[in-house]
C-alpha positions, 0 to 999 in steps of 0.5 A, spaced: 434 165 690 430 162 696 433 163 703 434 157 704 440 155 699 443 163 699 449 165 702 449 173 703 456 174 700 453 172 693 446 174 695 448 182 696 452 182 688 443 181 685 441 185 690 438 192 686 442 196 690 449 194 688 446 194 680 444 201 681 451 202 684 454 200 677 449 204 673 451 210 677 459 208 676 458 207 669 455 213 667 459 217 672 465 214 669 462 215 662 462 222 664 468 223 667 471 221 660 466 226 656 469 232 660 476 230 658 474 229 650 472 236 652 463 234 650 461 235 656 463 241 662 468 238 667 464 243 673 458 238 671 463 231 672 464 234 679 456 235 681 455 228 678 461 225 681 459 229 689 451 229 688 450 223 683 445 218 687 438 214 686 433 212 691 430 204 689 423 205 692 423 212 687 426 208 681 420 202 681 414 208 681 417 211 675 419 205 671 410 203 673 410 209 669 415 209 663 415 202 663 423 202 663 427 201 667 434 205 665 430 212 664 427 210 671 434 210 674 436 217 670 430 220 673 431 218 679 439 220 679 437 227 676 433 228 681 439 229 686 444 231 681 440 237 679 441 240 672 448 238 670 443 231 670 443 233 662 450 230 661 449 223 664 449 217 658 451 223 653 451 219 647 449 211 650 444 207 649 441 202 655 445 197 653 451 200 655 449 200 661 446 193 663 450 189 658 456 192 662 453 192 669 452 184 668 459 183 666 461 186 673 455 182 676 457 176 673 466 176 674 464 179 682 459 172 683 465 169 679 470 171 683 466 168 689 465 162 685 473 160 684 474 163 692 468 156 693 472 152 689 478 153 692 475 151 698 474 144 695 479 143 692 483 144 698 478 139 702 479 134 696 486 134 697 486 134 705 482 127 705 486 125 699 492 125 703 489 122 708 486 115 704 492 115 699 494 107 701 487 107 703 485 100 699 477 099 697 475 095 691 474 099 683 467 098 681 465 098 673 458 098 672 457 098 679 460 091 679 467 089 683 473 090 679 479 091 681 482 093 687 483 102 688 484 106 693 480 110 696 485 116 696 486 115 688 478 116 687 478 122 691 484 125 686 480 124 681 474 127 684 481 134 685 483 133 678 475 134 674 474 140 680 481 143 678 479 143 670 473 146 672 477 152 676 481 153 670 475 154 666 472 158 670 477 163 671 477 162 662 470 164 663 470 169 668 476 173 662 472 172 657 465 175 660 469 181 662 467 186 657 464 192 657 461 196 651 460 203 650 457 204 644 452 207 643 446 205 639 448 200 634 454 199 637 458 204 632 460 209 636 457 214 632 454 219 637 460 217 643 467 217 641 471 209 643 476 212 649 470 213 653 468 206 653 477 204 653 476 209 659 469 206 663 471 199 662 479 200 664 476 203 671 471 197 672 476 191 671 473 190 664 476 190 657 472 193 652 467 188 647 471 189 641 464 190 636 458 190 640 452 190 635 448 195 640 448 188 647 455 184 648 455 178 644 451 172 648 456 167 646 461 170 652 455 169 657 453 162 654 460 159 655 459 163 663 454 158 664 455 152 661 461 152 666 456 154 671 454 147 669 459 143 668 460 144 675 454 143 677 455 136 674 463 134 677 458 136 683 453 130 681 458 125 680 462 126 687 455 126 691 452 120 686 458 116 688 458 119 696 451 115 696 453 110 694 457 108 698 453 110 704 447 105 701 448 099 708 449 094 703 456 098 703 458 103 708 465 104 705 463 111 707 458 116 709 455 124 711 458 126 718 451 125 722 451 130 728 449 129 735 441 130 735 440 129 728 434 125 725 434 122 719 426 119 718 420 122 721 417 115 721 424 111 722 429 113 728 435 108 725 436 112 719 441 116 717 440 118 710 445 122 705 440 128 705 447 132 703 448 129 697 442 128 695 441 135 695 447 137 691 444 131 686 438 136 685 441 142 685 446 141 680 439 139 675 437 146 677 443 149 675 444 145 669 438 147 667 441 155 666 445 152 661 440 151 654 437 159 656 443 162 655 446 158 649 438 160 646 440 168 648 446 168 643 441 168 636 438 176 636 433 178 632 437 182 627 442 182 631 440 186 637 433 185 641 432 184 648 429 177 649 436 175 652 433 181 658 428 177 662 432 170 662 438 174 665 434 176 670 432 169 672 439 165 671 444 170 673 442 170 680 440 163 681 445 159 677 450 163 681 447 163 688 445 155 687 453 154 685 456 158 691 452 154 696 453 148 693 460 148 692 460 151 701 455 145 702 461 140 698 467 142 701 463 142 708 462 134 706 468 132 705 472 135 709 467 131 714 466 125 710 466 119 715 470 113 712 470 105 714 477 103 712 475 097 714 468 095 712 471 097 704 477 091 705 471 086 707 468 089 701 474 088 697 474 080 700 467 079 698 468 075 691 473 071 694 478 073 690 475 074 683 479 082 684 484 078 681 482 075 675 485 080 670 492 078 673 492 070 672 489 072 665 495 075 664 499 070 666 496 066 662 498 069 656 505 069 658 506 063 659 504 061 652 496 059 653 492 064 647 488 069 651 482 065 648 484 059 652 487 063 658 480 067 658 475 060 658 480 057 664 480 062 668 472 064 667 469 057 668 473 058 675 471 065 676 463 063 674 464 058 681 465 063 684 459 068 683 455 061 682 457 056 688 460 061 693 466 058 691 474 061 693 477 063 686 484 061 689 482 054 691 478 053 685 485 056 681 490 051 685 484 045 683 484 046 675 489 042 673 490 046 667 492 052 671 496 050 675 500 045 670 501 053 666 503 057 672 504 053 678 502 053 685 506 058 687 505 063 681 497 063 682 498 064 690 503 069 688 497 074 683 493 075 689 497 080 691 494 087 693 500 091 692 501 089 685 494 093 684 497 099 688 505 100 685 503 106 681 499 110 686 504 115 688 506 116 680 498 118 679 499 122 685 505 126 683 500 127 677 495 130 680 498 134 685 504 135 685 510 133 690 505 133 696 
């Protein structure tokens, strides 16, 4: 985590005070249950639950020391609670601890994540609207296709966005485990109804059979979606600089009154925000291969999925949240020329319409083989000589004695392209 890409609100879930505050919820809840199965006095909950407490700076020292760092926080806690401390993680091993603070940590930062995405999705939806009827040419390779509209790319951008939500909300159901096991996770020395108990209180469903750690399938499926994301993020941003590049400017990032683009160059204004949402999400993609590396443990249980953790659960989640804040803030702001993407549209004179006349061939009884040689040579003079595609058409006598005058001039026509735009719309987003 750096400054410079983190919100607070994600930041405070990875800071050392909230996983400190989880561990003391977990084993106080643990305790609180231990009590009611009769393992534990019910007068030392009290203490637990009124003195239980930590000081981080305390922590570090014992850990330098014992070099662990569960047995730094008991000490550390013990130190406050006094001698009713001996009950705390009666029967449970470190992982229980860690393994069910992360899954809080990581359904809090996904929490925060679906609040992001809702924020785009509502800022796609928004400008969506906005641009339905908006005409700009599809490109396919890079290359002029077939007329769209703008509002349609934008719906497609809401759809990709809304199957991402769904999976993370899948995500987030399936990362929400705890375990209280014990070691080996066969409940020997700890009886399951405190692990039901502890993980009811923290929003959590118990792991149904931990090996001592939560299996790491469930957070390798958490961050790959991080990932997915991450990608649908790049696709929008790629096709945002696309369109910025000046041979284009169908649309570009809102540049505010006083900013600089080039330190060398005054007349520039560059996709500087997408630019950076590309190299973020390669920086959240790269979290993915970790994770999927943390599933297989030796003998099923060891603790070289620790160190990764430490990393990618913070930066994944902080580098998503900000780029899913930067993203809604881009197309909410996103300047669009209407105009300069119909001029774009216009540039191959009518070349758009290939497709149409192609078709019309064939239903007049011409071999697509035929109908596709007809249509091609015109269409070659175009992109060679500079020529109309219509003139061209009006000028081949083959065409015209197929289709006639009017029915050629009749297949340049927008609308034809357009007549389904409200049907993919009622798909995408419903009645709007």
């Amino acid at each position: 985590m750096i400054p410079r890409y983190t919100r607070p609100e994600m930041a405070k879930i990875w800071e050392p005070e909230n996983r400190f505050r989880i561990w003391l919820e977990i084993e106080t809840l643990a305790c609180e249950k231990q009590a009611d199965l009769g393992v534990i006095p019910a007068e030392a909950v009290k203490v637990i639950r009124q003195k239980g407490a930590f000081d981080i700076a305390r922590i570090d020292a014992i850990e330098a020391e014992v070099k662990h760092d569960v047995i730094a926080f008991l000490t550390s806690v013990a130190e406050y609670v006094g001698p009713e401390a001996r009950f705390i993680h009666q029967g449970m091993t470190s992982s229980d601890v860690l393994d069910t603070c992360l899954s809080v940590q990581l359904t809090q930062a996904a929490d925060e994540l679906l609040a992001d995405l809702d924020m785009v999705l509502a800022a796609i939806k928004m400008r969506a609207i906005e641009h339905k009827d908006t005409v700009c040419i599809g490109r396919s390779h890079g290359i002029h296709a077939e007329p769209v509209t703008f509002g349609l790319k934008l719906a497609s951008w809401y759809a990709e966005m809304d199957r991402n939500r769904s999976r993370l909300l899948a995500a987030r159901q399936n990362i929400a485990t705890g375990a209280i096991s014990g070691a080996v996770g066969t409940f020997a020395n700890i009886d399951p109804a405190v692990e039901d108990y502890v993980c009811e209180k923290l929003g959590l469903q118990p792991e149904p059979v931990s090996t001592q750690v939560i299996p790491r399938d469930r957070h390798a499926e958490y961050f790959s979606v991080l990932a997915i994301i991450a990608s649908s993020i790049e696709r929008i941003a790629v096709e945002v600089r696309h369109l910025q590049r000046t041979e284009v400017l169908e649309a570009e990032e809102f540049f505010s009154k006083g900013q600089k683009g080039s330190s060398a160059m005054p007349h520039k204004r560059n996709p500087i925000l997408t630019e950076n949402l590309t190299g973020q999400a390669r920086y959240i993609r790269s979290f993915a291969i970790p994770a999927m590396e943390n599933v297989a443990l030796w003998h099923e249980r060891d603790i070289s999925h620790s160190s990764v953790e430490r990393y990618i659960g913070p930066d994944a989640t902080v580098a998503l949240d900000f780029s899913l804040r930067r993203l809604s803030g881009l197309i909410e702001k996103l300047v669009v020329y209407p105009e300069n993407m119909l001029k774009n549209l216009n540039q191959m004179r009518g070349l758009v319409f290939s497709q149409k006349i192609l078709l019309d061939l064939t239903q007049a009884g011409v071999s697509r083989e035929e109908a596709y040689r007809m249509v091609q040579r015109n269409a070659m003079k175009v992109w060679e000589e500079g020529k109309d595609f219509q003139e061209e058409l009006l000028a081949d006598q083959d065409v015209v004695t197929a289709l006639g005058e009017a029915k050629i001039r009749e297949s340049f026509d927008l609308d034809y392209h357009l007549k389904h735009v409200d049907t993919i719309f009622k798909r995408v987003f419903g009645e709007t």
